[in-house]
C-alpha positions as CSV (number, residue, x, y, z in Angstrom):
1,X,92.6,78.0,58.3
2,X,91.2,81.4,59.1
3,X,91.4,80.3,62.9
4,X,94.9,79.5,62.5
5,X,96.3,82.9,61.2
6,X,94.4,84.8,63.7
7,X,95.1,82.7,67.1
8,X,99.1,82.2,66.0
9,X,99.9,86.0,66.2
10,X,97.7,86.6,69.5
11,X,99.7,83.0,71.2
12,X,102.5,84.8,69.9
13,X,102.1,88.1,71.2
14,X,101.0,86.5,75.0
15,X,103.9,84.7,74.9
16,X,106.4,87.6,74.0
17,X,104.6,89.5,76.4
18,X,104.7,87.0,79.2
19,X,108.5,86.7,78.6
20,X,109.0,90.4,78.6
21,X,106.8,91.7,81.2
22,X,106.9,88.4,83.5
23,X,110.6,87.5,83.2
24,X,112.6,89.5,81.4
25,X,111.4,93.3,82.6
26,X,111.5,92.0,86.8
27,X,115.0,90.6,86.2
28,X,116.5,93.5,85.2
29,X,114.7,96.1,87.8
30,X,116.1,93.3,90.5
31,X,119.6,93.3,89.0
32,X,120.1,97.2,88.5
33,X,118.6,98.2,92.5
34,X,120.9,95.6,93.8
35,X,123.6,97.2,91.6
36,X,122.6,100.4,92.5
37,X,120.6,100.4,96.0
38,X,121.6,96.9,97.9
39,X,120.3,98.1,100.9
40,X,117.0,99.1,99.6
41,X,116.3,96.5,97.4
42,X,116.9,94.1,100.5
43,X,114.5,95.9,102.9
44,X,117.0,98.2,104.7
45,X,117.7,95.5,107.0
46,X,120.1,96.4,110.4
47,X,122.4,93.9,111.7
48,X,123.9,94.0,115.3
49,X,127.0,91.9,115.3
50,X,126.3,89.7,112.4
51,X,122.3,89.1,113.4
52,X,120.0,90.6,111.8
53,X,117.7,92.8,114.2
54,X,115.1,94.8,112.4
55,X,114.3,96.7,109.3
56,X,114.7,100.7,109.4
57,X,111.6,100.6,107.3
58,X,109.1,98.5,109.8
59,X,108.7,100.0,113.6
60,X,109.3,97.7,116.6
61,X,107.7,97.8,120.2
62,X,109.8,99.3,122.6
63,X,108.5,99.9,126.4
64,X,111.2,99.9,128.4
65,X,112.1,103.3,130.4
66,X,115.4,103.3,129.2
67,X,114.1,103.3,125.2
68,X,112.6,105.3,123.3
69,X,108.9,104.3,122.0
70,X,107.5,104.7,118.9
71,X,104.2,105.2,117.4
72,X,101.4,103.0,118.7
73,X,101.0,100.0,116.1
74,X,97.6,99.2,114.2
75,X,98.4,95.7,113.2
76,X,96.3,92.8,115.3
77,X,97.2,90.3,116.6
78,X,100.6,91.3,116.8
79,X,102.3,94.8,117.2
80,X,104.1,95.6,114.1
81,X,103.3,92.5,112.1
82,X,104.1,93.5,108.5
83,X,101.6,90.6,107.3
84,X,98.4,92.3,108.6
85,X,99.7,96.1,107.6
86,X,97.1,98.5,108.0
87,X,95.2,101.2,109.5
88,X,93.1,101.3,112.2
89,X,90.4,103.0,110.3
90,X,89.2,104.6,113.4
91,X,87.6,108.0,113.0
92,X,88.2,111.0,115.4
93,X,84.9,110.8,117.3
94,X,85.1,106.9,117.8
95,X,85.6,105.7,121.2
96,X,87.8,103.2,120.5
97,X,90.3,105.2,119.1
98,X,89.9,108.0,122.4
99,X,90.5,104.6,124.7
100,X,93.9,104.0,122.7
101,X,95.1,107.6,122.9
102,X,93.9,107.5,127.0
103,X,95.8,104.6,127.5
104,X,99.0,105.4,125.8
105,X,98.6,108.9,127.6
106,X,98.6,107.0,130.7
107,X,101.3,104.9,130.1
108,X,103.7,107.6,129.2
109,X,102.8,109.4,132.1
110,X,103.4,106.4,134.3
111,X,106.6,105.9,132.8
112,X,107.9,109.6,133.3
113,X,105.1,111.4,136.1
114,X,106.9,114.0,136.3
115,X,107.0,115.4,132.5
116,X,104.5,117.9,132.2
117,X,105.1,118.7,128.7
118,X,102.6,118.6,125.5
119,X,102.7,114.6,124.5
120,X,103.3,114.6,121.0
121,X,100.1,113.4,118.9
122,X,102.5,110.8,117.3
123,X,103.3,109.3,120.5
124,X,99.3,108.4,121.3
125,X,98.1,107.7,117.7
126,X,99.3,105.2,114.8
127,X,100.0,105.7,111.4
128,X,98.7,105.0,108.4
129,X,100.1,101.5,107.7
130,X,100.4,100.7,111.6
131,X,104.2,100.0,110.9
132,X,105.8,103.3,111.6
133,X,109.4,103.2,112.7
134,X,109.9,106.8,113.1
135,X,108.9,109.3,115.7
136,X,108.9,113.2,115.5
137,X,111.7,115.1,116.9
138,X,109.3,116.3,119.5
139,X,108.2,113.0,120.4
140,X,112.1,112.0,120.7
141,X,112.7,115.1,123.2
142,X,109.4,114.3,125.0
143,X,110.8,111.3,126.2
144,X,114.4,112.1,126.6
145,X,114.5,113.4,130.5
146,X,112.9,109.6,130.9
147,X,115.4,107.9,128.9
148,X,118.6,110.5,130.3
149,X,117.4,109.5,134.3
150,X,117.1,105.7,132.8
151,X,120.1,105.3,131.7
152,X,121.8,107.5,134.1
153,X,122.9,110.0,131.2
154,X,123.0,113.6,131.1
155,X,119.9,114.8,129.0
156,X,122.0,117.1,127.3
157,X,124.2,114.0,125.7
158,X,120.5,112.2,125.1
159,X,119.4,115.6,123.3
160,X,122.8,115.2,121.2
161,X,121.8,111.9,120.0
162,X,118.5,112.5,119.0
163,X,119.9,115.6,116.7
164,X,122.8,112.9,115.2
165,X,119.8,110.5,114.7
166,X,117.7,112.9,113.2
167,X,116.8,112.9,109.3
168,X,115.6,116.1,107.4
169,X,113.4,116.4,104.9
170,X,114.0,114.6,101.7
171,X,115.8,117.0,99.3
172,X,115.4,119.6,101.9
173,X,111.2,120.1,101.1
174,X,109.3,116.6,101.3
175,X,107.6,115.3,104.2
176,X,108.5,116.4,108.0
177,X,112.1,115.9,110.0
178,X,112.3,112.5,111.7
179,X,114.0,110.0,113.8
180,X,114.2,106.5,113.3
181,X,113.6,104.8,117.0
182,X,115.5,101.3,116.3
183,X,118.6,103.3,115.0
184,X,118.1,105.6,117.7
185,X,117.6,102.9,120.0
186,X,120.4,101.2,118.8
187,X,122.7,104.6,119.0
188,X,122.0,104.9,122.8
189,X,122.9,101.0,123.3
190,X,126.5,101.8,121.8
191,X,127.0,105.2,123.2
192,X,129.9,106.2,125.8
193,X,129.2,108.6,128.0
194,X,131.2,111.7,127.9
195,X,131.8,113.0,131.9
């Protein structure tokens, strides 16, 4: 008898709880950001006549001339694999992180040998998560004279896209100005050049 009025309440409780917390609570937080943020809540996907191409949120290899690239990706096997998200966890002294930054050095200035400018430390290094879909603005102009001569644009009406493309800080004080290199990407795959 004793048992029985202390283990109804606490089944009770779990089960109210489980209801609230494990149905009730995730339903409504789903319902209200698709009511209020539908992108968002859908993983800011981008579509390119009616197929879906990419995710502004998840960075994408690029190594073509006439593209821009983004940051180096950490994720193994595969570059940008949002399953295996993380770090590289390689410290500044280790040598395997030095070979990474000498070979993307090398590959940028094989790609544009004439560019004698400071590479950008975001052009050579990954991020945190290894998923990074934005670049600094100084990584975007870094490799604009490449993508201008690529495409056969002036780099003046490259330069104008990267400033269209570029996003400020969030509420004009958090975190650093950036551009988004599949949008930007995208933007220089739909411009018309202006003669």
């Amino acid at each position: 008898m004793i048992m029985n009025t202390l283990l109804r309440p606490v089944l009770v409780l779990f089960v109210a709880l489980t209801v609230i917390t494990g149905i009730v609570y995730p339903a409504a937080v789903t319902a209200i950001a698709q009511a209020v943020f539908p992108a968002q809540a859908n993983g800011s996907l981008i579509e390119k006549n009616g197929k879906l191409i990419g995710s502004a949120l998840i960075g994408q290899q690029f190594d073509r001339n006439d593209y821009f690239w983004g940051r180096l990706s950490a994720t193994t096997p595969n570059p940008y694999n949002a399953q295996s998200s993380s770090g590289s966890n390689l410290g500044p002294t280790h040598p395997a992180l030095a070979d990474e930054v000498k070979g993307r050095l090398a590959a940028l200035h094989k790609a544009d040998p004439a560019n004698t400018a400071p590479v950008p430390v975001d052009l050579v290094t990954s991020s945190g998560s290894g998923l990074d879909p934005d670049i600094s603005p100084a990584a975007a102009a870094y490799q604009a004279p490449r993508v201008a001569r690529a495409r056969g644009l002036p780099q003046a009406q490259v330069d104008e896209l990267i400033a269209r493309n570029t996003t400020g800080r969030q509420f004009g004080l958090l975190g650093e100005p950036r551009v988004n290199v599949l949008k930007l990407n995208l933007a220089l795959d739909e411009f018309k050049p202006v003669h």
